[in-house]
Every structure is written in C-alpha cells, then in structure tokens.
N, CA, C and O atoms as CSV, one atom per row, in Angstrom:
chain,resi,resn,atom,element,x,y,z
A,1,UNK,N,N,-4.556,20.023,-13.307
A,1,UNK,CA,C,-3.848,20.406,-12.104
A,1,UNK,C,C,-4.334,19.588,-10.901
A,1,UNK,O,O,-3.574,19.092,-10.070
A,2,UNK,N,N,-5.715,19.492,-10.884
A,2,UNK,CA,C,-6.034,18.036,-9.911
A,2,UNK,C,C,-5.464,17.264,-9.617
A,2,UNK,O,O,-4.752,16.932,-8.669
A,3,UNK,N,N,-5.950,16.758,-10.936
A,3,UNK,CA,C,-4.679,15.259,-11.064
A,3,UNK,C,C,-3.988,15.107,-10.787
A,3,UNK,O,O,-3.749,14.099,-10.122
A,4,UNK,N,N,-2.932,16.202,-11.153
A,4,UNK,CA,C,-1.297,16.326,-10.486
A,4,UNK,C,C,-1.525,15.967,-9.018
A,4,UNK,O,O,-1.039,14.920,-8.590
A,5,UNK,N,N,-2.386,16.938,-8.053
A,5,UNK,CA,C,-2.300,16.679,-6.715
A,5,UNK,C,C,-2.510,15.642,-6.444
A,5,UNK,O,O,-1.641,14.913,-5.965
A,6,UNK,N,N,-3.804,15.236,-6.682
A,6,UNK,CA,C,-4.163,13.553,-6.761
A,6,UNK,C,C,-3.032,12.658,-6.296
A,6,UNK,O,O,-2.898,11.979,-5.277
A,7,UNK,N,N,-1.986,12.936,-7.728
A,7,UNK,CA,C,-1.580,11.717,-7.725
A,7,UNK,C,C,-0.082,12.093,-7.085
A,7,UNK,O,O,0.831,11.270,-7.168
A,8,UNK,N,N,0.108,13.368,-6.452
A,8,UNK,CA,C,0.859,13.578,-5.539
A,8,UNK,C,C,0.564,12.929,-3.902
A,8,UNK,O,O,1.159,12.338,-3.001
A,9,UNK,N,N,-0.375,13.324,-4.134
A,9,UNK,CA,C,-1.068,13.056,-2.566
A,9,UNK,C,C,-0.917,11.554,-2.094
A,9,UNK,O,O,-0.748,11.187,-0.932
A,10,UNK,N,N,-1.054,10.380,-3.753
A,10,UNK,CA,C,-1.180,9.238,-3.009
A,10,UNK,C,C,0.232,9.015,-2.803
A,10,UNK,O,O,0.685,8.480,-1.792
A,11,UNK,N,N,0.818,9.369,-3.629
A,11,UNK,CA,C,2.779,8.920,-3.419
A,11,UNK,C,C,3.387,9.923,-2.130
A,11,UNK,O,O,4.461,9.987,-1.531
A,12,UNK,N,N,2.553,10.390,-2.086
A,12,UNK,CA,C,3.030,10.704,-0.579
A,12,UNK,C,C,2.451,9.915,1.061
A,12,UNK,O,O,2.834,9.939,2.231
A,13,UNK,N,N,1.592,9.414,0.459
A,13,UNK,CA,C,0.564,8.235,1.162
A,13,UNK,C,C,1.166,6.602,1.258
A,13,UNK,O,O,1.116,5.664,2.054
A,14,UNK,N,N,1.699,6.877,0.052
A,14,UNK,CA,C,2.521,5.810,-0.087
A,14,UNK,C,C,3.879,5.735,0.785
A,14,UNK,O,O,4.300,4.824,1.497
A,15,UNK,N,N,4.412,6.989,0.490
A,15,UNK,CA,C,5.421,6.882,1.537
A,15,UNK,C,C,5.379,6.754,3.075
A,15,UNK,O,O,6.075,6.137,3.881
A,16,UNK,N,N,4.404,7.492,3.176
A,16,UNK,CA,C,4.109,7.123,4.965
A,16,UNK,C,C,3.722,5.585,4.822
A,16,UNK,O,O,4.677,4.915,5.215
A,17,UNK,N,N,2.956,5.006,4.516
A,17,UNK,CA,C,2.790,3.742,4.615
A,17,UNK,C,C,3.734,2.981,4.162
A,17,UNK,O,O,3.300,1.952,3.643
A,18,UNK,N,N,4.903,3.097,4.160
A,18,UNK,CA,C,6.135,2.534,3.224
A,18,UNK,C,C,6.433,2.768,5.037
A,18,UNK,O,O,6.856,1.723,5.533
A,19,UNK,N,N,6.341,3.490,5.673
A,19,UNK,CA,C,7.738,4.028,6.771
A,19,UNK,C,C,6.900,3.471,8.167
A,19,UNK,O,O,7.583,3.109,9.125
A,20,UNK,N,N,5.471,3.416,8.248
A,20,UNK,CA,C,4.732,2.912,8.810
A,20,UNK,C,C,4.931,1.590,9.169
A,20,UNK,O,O,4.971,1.145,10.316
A,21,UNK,N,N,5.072,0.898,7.973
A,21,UNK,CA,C,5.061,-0.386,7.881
A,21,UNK,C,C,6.296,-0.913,8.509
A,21,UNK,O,O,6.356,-2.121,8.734
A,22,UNK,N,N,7.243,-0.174,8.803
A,22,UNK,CA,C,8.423,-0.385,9.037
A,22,UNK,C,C,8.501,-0.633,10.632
A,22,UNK,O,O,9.111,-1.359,11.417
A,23,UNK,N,N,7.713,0.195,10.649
A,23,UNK,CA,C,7.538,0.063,12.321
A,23,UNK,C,C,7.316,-0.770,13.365
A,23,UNK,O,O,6.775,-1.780,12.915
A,24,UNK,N,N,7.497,-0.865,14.786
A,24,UNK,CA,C,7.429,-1.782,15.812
A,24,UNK,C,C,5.911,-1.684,15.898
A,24,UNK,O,O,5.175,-2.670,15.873
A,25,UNK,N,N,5.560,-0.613,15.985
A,25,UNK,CA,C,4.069,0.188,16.681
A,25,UNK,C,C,3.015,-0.665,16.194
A,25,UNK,O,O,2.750,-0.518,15.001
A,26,UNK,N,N,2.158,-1.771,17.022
A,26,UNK,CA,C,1.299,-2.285,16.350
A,26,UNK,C,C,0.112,-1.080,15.393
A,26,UNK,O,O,-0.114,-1.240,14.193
A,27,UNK,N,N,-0.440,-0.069,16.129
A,27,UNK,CA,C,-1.036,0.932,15.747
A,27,UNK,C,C,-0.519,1.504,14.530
A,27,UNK,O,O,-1.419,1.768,13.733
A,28,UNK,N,N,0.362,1.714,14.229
A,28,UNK,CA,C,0.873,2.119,13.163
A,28,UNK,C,C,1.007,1.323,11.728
A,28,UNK,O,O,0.929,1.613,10.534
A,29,UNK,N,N,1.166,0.562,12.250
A,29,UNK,CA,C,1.117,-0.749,11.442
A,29,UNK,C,C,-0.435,-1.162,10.655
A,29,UNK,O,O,-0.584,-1.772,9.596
A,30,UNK,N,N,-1.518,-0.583,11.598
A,30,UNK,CA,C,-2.777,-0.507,11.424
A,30,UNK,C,C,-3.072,0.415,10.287
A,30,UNK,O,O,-3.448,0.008,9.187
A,31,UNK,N,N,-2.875,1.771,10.613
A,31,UNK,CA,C,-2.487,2.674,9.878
A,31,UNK,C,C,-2.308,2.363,8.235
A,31,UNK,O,O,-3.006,2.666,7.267
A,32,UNK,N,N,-1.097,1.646,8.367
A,32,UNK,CA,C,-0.386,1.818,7.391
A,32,UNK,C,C,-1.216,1.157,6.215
A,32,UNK,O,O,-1.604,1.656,5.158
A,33,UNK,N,N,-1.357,-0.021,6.687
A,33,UNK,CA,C,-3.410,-0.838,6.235
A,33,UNK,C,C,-4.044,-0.195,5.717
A,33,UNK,O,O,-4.274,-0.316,4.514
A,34,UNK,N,N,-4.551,0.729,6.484
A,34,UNK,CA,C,-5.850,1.685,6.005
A,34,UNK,C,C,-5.297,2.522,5.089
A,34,UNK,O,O,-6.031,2.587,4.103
A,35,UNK,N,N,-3.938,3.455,4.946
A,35,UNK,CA,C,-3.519,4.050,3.540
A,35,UNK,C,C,-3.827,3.090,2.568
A,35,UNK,O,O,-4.797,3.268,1.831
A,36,UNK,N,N,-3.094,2.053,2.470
A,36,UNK,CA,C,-2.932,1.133,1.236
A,36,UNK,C,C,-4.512,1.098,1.185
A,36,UNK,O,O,-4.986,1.774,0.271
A,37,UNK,N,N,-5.270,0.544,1.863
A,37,UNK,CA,C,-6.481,0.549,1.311
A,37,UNK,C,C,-7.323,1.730,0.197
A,37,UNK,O,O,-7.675,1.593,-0.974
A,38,UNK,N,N,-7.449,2.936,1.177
A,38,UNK,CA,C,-7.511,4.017,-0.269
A,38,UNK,C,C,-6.744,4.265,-0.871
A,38,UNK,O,O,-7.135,5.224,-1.536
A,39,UNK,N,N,-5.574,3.969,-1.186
A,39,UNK,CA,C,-4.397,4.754,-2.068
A,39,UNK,C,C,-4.582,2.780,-3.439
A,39,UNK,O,O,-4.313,2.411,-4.582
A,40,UNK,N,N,-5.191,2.258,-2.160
A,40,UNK,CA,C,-4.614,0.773,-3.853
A,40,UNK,C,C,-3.780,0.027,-3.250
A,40,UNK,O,O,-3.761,-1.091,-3.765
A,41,UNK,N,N,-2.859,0.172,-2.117
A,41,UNK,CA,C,-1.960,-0.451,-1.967
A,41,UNK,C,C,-0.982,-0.082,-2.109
A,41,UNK,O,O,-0.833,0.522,-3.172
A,42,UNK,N,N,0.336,-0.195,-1.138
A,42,UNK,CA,C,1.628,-0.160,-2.010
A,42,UNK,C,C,2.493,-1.053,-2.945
A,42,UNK,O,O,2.309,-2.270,-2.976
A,43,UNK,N,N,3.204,-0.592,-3.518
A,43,UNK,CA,C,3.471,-1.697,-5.266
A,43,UNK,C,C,4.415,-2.868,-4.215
A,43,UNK,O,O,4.884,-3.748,-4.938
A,44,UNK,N,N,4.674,-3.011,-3.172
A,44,UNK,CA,C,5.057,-4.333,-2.469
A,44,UNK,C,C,3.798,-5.021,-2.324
A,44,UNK,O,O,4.039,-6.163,-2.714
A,45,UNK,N,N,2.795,-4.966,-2.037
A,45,UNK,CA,C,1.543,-5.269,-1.790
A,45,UNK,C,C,0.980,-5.699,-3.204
A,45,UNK,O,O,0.447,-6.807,-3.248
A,46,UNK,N,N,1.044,-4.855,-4.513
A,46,UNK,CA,C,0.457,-5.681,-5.594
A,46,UNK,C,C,1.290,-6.912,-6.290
A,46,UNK,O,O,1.080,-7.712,-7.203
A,47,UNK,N,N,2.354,-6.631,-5.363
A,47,UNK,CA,C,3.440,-7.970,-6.241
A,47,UNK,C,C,3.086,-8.668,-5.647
A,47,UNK,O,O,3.352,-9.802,-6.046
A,48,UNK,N,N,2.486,-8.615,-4.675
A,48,UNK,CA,C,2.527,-10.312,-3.626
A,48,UNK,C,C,1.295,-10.625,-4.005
A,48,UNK,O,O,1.150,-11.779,-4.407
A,49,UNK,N,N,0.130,-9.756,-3.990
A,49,UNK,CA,C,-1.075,-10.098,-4.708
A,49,UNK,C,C,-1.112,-10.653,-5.805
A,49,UNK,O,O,-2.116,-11.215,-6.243
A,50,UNK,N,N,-0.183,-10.581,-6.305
A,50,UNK,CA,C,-0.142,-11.310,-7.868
A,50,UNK,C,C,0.454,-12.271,-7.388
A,50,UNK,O,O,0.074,-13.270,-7.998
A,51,UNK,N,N,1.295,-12.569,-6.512
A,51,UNK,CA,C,1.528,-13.599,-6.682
A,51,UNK,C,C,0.871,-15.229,-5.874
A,51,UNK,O,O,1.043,-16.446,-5.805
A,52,UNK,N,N,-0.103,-13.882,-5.318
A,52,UNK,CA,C,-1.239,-15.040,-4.283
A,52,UNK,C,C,-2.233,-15.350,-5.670
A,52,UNK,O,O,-2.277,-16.573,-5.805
A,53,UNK,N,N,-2.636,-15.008,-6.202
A,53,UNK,CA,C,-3.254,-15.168,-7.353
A,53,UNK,C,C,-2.393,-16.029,-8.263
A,53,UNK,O,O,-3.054,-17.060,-8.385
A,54,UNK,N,N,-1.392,-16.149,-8.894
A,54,UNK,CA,C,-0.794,-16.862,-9.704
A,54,UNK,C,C,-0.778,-18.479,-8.693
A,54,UNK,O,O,-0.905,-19.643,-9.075
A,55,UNK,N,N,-0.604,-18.003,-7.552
A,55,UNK,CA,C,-0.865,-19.415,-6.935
A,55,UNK,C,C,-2.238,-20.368,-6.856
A,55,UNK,O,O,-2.253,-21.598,-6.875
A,56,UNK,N,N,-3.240,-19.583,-6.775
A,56,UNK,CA,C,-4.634,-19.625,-6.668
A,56,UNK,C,C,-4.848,-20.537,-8.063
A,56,UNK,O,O,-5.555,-21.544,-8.025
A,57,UNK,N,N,-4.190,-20.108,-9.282
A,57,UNK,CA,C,-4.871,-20.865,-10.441
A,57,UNK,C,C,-3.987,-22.414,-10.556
A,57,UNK,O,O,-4.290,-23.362,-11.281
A,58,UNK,N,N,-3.155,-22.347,-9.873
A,58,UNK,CA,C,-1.957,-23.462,-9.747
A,58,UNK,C,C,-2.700,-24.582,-9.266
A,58,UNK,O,O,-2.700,-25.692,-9.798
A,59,UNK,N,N,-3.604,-24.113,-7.803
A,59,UNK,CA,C,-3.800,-25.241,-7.032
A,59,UNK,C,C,-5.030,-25.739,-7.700
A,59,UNK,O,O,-5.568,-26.775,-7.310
C-alpha cells in the first residue's frame, strides 16, 4: 500500500512539474527543476538525456 502512494505521489509530482514547466514564471520554472530532481525527472527529460548521451559516444 506504500508503494501505491509512492508511486502516486511522484506522478502527481510529475504533473505539476509537467505544468510548471510550462510556465512564464522564472521561479516556477525553478521549481519545476527541483521536482524532477527527486521524482528522477520527467520522461521528456530522460529522452533527451538519452539522447545527450547517445551523442556523447558519437563524438
């Protein structure tokens, strides 16, 4: 039942930082940073990471 919350909590973390990010608000924008940081990131954020990495072994 943890877990469940857990992993409620971050997809809801996710979403604010999904709506955050959207924003004008430099502050918010800050914000939205610091979710992704404890939550992992949002899955826009690990695609691009992969793909800074797929570049990394290129050069």
């Amino acid at each position: 039942m943890a877990e469940n919350f857990l992993d409620k909590a971050k997809e809801t973390a996710k979403t604010v930082s999904e709506t955050l990010k959207g924003s004008d608000n430099e502050k918010a924008q800050q914000a939205s940073e610091q979710i992704d940081k404890f939550t992992g990131g949002s899955d826009d954020n690990k695609e691009e990471d992969n793909k800074d990495e797929d570049n990394k072994d290129e050069k």
